[in-house]
C-alpha positions as CSV (number, residue, x, y, z in Angstrom):
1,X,-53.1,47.6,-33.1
2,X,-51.0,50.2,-35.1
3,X,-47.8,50.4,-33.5
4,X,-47.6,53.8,-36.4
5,X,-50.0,56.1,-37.4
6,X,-49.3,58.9,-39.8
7,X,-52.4,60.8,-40.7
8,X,-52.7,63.9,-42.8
9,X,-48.9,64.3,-43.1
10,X,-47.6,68.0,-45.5
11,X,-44.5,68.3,-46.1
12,X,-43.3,71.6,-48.2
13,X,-40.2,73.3,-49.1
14,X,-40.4,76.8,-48.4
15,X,-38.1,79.1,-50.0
16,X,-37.9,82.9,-51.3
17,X,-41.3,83.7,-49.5
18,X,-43.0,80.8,-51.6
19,X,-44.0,77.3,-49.5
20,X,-44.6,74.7,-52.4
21,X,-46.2,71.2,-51.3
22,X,-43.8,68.3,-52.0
23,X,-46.3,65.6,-49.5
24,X,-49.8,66.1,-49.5
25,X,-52.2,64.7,-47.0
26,X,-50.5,61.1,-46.7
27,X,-51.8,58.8,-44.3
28,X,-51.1,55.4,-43.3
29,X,-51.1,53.0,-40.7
30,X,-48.5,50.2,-39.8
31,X,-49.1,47.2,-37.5
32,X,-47.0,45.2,-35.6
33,X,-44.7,42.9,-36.9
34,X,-46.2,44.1,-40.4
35,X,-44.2,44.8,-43.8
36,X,-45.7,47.7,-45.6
37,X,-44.5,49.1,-48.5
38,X,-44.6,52.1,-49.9
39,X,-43.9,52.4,-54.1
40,X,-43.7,54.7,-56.4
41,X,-41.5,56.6,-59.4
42,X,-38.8,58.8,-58.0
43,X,-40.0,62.4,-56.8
44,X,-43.2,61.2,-55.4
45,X,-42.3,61.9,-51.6
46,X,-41.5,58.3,-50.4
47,X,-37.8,59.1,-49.1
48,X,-39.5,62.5,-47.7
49,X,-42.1,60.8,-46.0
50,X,-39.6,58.6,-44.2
51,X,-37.4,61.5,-43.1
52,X,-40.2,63.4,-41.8
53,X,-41.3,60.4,-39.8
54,X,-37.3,60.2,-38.6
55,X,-37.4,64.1,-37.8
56,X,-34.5,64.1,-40.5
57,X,-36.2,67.4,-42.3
58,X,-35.5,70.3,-39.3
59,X,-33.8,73.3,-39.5
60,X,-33.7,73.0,-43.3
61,X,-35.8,74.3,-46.4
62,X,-37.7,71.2,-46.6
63,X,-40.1,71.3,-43.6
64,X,-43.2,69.5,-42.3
65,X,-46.1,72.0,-42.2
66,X,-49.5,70.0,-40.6
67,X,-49.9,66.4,-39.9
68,X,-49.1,63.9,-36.7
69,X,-46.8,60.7,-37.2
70,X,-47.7,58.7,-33.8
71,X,-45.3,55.6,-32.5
72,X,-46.2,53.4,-30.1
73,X,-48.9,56.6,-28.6
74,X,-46.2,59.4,-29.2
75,X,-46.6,62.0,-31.6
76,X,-43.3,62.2,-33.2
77,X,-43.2,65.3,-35.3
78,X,-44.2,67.2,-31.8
79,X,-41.3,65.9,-30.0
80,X,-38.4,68.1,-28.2
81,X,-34.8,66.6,-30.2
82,X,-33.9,65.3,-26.6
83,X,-37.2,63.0,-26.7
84,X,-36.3,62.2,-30.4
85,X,-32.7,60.7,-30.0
86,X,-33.9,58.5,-27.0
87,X,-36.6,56.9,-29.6
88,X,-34.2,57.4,-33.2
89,X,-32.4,54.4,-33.4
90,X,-33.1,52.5,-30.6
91,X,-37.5,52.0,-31.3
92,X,-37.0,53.3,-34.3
93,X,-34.3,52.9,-37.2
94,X,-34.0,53.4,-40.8
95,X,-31.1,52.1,-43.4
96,X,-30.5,54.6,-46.0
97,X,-30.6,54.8,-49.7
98,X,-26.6,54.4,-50.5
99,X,-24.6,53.0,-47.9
100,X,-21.4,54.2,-49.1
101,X,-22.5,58.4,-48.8
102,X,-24.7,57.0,-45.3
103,X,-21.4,55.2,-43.5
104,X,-18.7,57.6,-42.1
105,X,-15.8,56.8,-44.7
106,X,-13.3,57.5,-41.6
107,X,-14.7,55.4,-39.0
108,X,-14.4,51.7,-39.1
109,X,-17.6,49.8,-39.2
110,X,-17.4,48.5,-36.0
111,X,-16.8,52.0,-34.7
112,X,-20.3,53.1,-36.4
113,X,-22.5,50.2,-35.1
114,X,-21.2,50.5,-31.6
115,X,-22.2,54.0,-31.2
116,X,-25.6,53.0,-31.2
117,X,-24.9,50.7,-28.7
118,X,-23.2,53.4,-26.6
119,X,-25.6,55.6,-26.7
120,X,-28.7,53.4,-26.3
121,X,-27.9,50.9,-24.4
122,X,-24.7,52.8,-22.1
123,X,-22.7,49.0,-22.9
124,X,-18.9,49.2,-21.7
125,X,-16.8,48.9,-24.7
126,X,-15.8,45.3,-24.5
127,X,-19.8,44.4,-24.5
128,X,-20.6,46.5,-27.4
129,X,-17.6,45.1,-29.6
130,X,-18.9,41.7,-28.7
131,X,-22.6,42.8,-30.1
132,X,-21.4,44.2,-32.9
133,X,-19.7,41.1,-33.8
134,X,-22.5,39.3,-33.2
135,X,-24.3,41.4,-35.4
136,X,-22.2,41.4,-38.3
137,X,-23.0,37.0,-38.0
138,X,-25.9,37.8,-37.7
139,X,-26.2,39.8,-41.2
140,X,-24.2,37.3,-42.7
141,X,-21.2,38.8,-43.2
142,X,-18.1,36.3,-43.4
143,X,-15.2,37.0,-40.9
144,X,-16.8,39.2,-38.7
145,X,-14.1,39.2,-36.1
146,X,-11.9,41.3,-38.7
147,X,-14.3,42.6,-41.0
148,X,-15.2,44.6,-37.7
149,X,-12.3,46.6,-38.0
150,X,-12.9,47.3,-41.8
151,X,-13.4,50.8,-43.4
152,X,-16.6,50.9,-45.4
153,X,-14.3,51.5,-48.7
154,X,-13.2,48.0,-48.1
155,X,-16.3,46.1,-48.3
156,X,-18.5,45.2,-51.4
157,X,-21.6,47.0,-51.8
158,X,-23.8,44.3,-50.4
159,X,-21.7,43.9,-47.3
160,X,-22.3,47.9,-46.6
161,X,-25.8,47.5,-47.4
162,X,-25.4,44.5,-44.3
163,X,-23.5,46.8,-42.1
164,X,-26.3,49.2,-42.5
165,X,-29.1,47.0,-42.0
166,X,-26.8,45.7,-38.6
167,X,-26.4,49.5,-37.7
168,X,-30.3,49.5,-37.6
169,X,-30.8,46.1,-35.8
170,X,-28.6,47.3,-33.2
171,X,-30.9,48.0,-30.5
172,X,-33.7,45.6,-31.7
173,X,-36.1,48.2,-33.0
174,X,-39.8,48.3,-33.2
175,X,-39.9,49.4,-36.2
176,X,-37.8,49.6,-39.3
177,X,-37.9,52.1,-42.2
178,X,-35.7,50.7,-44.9
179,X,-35.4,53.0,-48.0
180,X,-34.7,51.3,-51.2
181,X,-32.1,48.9,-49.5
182,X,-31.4,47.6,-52.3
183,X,-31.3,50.1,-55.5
184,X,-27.5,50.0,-56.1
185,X,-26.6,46.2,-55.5
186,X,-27.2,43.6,-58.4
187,X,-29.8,41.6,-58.4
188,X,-28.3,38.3,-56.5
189,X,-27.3,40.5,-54.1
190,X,-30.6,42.2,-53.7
191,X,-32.5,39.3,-53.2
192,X,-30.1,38.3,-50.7
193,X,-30.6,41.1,-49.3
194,X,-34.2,41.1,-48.8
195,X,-34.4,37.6,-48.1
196,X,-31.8,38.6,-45.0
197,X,-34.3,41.5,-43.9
198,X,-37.6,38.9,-43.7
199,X,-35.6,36.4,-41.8
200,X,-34.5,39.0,-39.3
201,X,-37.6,40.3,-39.0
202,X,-39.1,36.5,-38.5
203,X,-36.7,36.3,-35.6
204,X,-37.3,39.6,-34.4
205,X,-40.8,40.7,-35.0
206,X,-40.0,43.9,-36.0
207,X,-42.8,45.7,-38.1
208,X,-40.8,47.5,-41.5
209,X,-41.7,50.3,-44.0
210,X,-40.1,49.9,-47.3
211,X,-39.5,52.3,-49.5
212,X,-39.5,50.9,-53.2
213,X,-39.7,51.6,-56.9
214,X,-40.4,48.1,-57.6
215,X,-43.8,46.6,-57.5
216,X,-42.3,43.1,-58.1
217,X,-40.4,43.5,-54.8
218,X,-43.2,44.6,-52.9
219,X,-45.7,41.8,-54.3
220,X,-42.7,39.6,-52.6
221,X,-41.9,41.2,-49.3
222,X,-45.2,43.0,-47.9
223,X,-48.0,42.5,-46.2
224,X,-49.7,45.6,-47.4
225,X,-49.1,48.8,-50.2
226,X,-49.3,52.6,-50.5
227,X,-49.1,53.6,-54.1
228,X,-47.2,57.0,-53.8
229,X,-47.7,60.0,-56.6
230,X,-46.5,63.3,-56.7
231,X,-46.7,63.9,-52.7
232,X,-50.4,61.6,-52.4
233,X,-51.4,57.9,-51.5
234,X,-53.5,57.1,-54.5
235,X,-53.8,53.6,-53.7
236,X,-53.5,51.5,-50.6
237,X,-54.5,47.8,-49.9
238,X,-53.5,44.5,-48.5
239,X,-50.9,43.1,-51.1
240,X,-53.5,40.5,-52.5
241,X,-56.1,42.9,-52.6
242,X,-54.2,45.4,-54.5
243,X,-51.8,42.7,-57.1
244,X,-55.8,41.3,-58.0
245,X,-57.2,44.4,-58.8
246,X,-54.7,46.9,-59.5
247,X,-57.2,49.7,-60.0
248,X,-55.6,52.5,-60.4
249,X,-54.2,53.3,-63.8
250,X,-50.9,54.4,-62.4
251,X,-50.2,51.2,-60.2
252,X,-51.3,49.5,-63.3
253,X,-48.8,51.6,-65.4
254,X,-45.8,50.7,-62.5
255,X,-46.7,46.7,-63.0
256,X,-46.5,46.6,-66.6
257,X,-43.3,48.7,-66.7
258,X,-41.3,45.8,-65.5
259,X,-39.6,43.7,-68.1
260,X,-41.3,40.2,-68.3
261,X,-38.1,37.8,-69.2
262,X,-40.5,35.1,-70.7
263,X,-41.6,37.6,-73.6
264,X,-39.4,39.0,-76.3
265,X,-40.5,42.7,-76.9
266,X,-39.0,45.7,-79.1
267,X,-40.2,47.6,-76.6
268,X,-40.7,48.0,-73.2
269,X,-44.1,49.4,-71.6
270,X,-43.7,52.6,-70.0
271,X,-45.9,55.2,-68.5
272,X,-45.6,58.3,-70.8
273,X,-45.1,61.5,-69.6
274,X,-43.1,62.3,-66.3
275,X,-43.5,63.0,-62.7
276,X,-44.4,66.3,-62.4
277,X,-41.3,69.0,-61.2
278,X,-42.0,70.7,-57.6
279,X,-44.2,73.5,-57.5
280,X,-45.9,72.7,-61.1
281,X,-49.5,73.6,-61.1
282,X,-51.6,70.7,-62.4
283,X,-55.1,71.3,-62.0
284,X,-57.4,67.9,-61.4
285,X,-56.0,64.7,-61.3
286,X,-52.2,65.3,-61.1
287,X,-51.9,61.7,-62.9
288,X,-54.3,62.8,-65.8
289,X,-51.6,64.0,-67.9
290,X,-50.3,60.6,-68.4
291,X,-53.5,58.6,-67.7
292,X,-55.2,56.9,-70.7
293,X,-58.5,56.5,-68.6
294,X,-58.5,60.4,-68.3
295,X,-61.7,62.1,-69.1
296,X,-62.7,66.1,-68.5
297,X,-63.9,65.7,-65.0
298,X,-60.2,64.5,-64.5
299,X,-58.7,67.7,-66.0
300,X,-61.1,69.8,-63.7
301,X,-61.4,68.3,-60.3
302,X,-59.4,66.3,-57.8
303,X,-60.8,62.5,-57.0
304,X,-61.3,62.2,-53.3
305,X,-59.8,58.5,-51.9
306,X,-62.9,56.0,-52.7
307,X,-63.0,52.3,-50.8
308,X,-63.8,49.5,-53.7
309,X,-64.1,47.2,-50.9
310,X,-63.2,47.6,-47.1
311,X,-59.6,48.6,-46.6
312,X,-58.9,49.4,-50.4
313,X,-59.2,52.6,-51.5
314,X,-58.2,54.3,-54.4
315,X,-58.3,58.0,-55.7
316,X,-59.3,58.0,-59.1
317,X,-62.7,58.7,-60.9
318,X,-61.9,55.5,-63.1
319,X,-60.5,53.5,-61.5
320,X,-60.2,49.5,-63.1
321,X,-62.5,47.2,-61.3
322,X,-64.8,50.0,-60.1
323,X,-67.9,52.0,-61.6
324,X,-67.4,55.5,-62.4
């Protein structure tokens, strides 16, 4: 059973008269105690998508404009704000890009996971100091007796990133939308990181989104992948499905991008071209400009998603593995 559905999801920024798409018709599914992930290049709508599904996007230029995001049987994007902060953070949690703009720089740590608590869960103060220490343990971070009283400024960067994914824990969510947790920590951290996330989520069951730019971290961590490009899905599959076939050219073009340590290079492989800018008109195929498989159909007319077997689909006219 899918404990979230998003289906159809259009997200546009609407400025000066003018509403330009930025999400276009996403839809996915997440089951419970599942690990999806969601990749792609930077400006394709992942972090969007999340914030929509968070109701993080009202009052602001950046709105959702059709499409349902249902949790647990509740449409989210059609609840009142009172009905969204009883389910934000306490069902439902996210950790952030950059834990050091996403934590209060005046509050001490403690201070920020225990209003969770407070508000959730209506603990005295003594109870939610003692769950927030228990927390901190629980994320691995040494001393958490004093490091409780810390202000983010003095912890490393992978100890925020932990107070953040404790923040989130707090309330033992149902499901977790972590957004590139680990872009700005090195890469022994990161894996540490991750590796703390999957054993949390062993011991918790809680289903996670995650939002990365890295298909070698998702082939890791995931049960199953949404291929994100300029605002569309154009590929989603189980993780072995997908990592077997990768058919199309632009989750092909994301593998292949990442340095392979065992082989000395002059250069590294890299999908030409760029992502293209909001509000840029590309007729077709918005990947043909970059796509070495493109042919004129592609420049003309826009692929509709096509299943290569059950529960892969792809949208692309060419794609690899399948007959045009």
């Amino acid at each position: 059973m899918a404990l979230l559905e998003v289906e159809n999801l259009e997200i546009a920024i609407q400025a000066g008269g003018q509403r330009m798409p930025v999400v276009r018709g996403v839809s996915f599914a997440v089951a419970e105690h599942e690990t999806l992930g969601l990749v792609g290049e930077s400006g394709c709508g992942k972090s969007l998508t999340a914030l929509a599904i968070m109701g993080l996007l009202e009052g602001g230029t950046v709105r959702v404009t059709s499409g349902t995001a249902r949790f647990d049987g509740r449409d989210l994007l059609s609840m009142s704000k009172a009905e969204r902060r009883a389910v934000m953070g306490d069902d439902l949690a996210m950790i952030f890009q950059e834990p050091m703009t996403s934590l209060n720089p005046v509050y001490r740590v403690g201070e920020q996971i225990t209003e969770t608590l407070h508000q959730h869960r209506k603990m005295s103060r003594r109870a939610a100091r003692a769950r927030a220490i228990e927390l901190l343990d629980l994320v691995r971070i040494p001393e958490p007796e004093a490091r409780i009283d810390s202000f983010p400024h003095q912890l490393s960067g992978g100890q925020r990133q932990r107070v953040m994914i404790a923040m989130a824990l707090a309330c033992d969510p149902k499901l977790l939308i972590a957004d590139e947790p680990t872009t700005a920590l090195d890469v022994t951290v990161q894996k540490e990181v991750l590796d703390l996330m999957l054993d949390l989520q062993k011991r918790t069951g809680t289903a996670i989104i995650l939002i990365s730019h890295d298909l070698g971290v998702i082939a890791e961590t995931c049960n199953s992948v949404a291929v994100m490009y300029w605002g569309r899905l154009v590929e989603t599959a189980d993780t072995e499905t997908l990592f077997a076939t990768l058919a199309h050219p632009y989750t092909r073009g994301l593998l292949h991008s990442i340095p392979d340590v065992d082989r000395d290079v002059d250069w590294l492989d890299a999908i030409p071209g760029r992502v293209p800018t909001v509000g840029e008109r590309i007729p077709g195929c918005p990947f043909h400009p970059r796509c070495e498989r493109a042919e004129a159909r592609c420049r003309t007319d826009v692929p509709e998603p096509r299943s290569l077997v059950p529960g892969h689909l792809v949208e692309c006219f060419y794609p690899f593995g399948g007959d045009a």
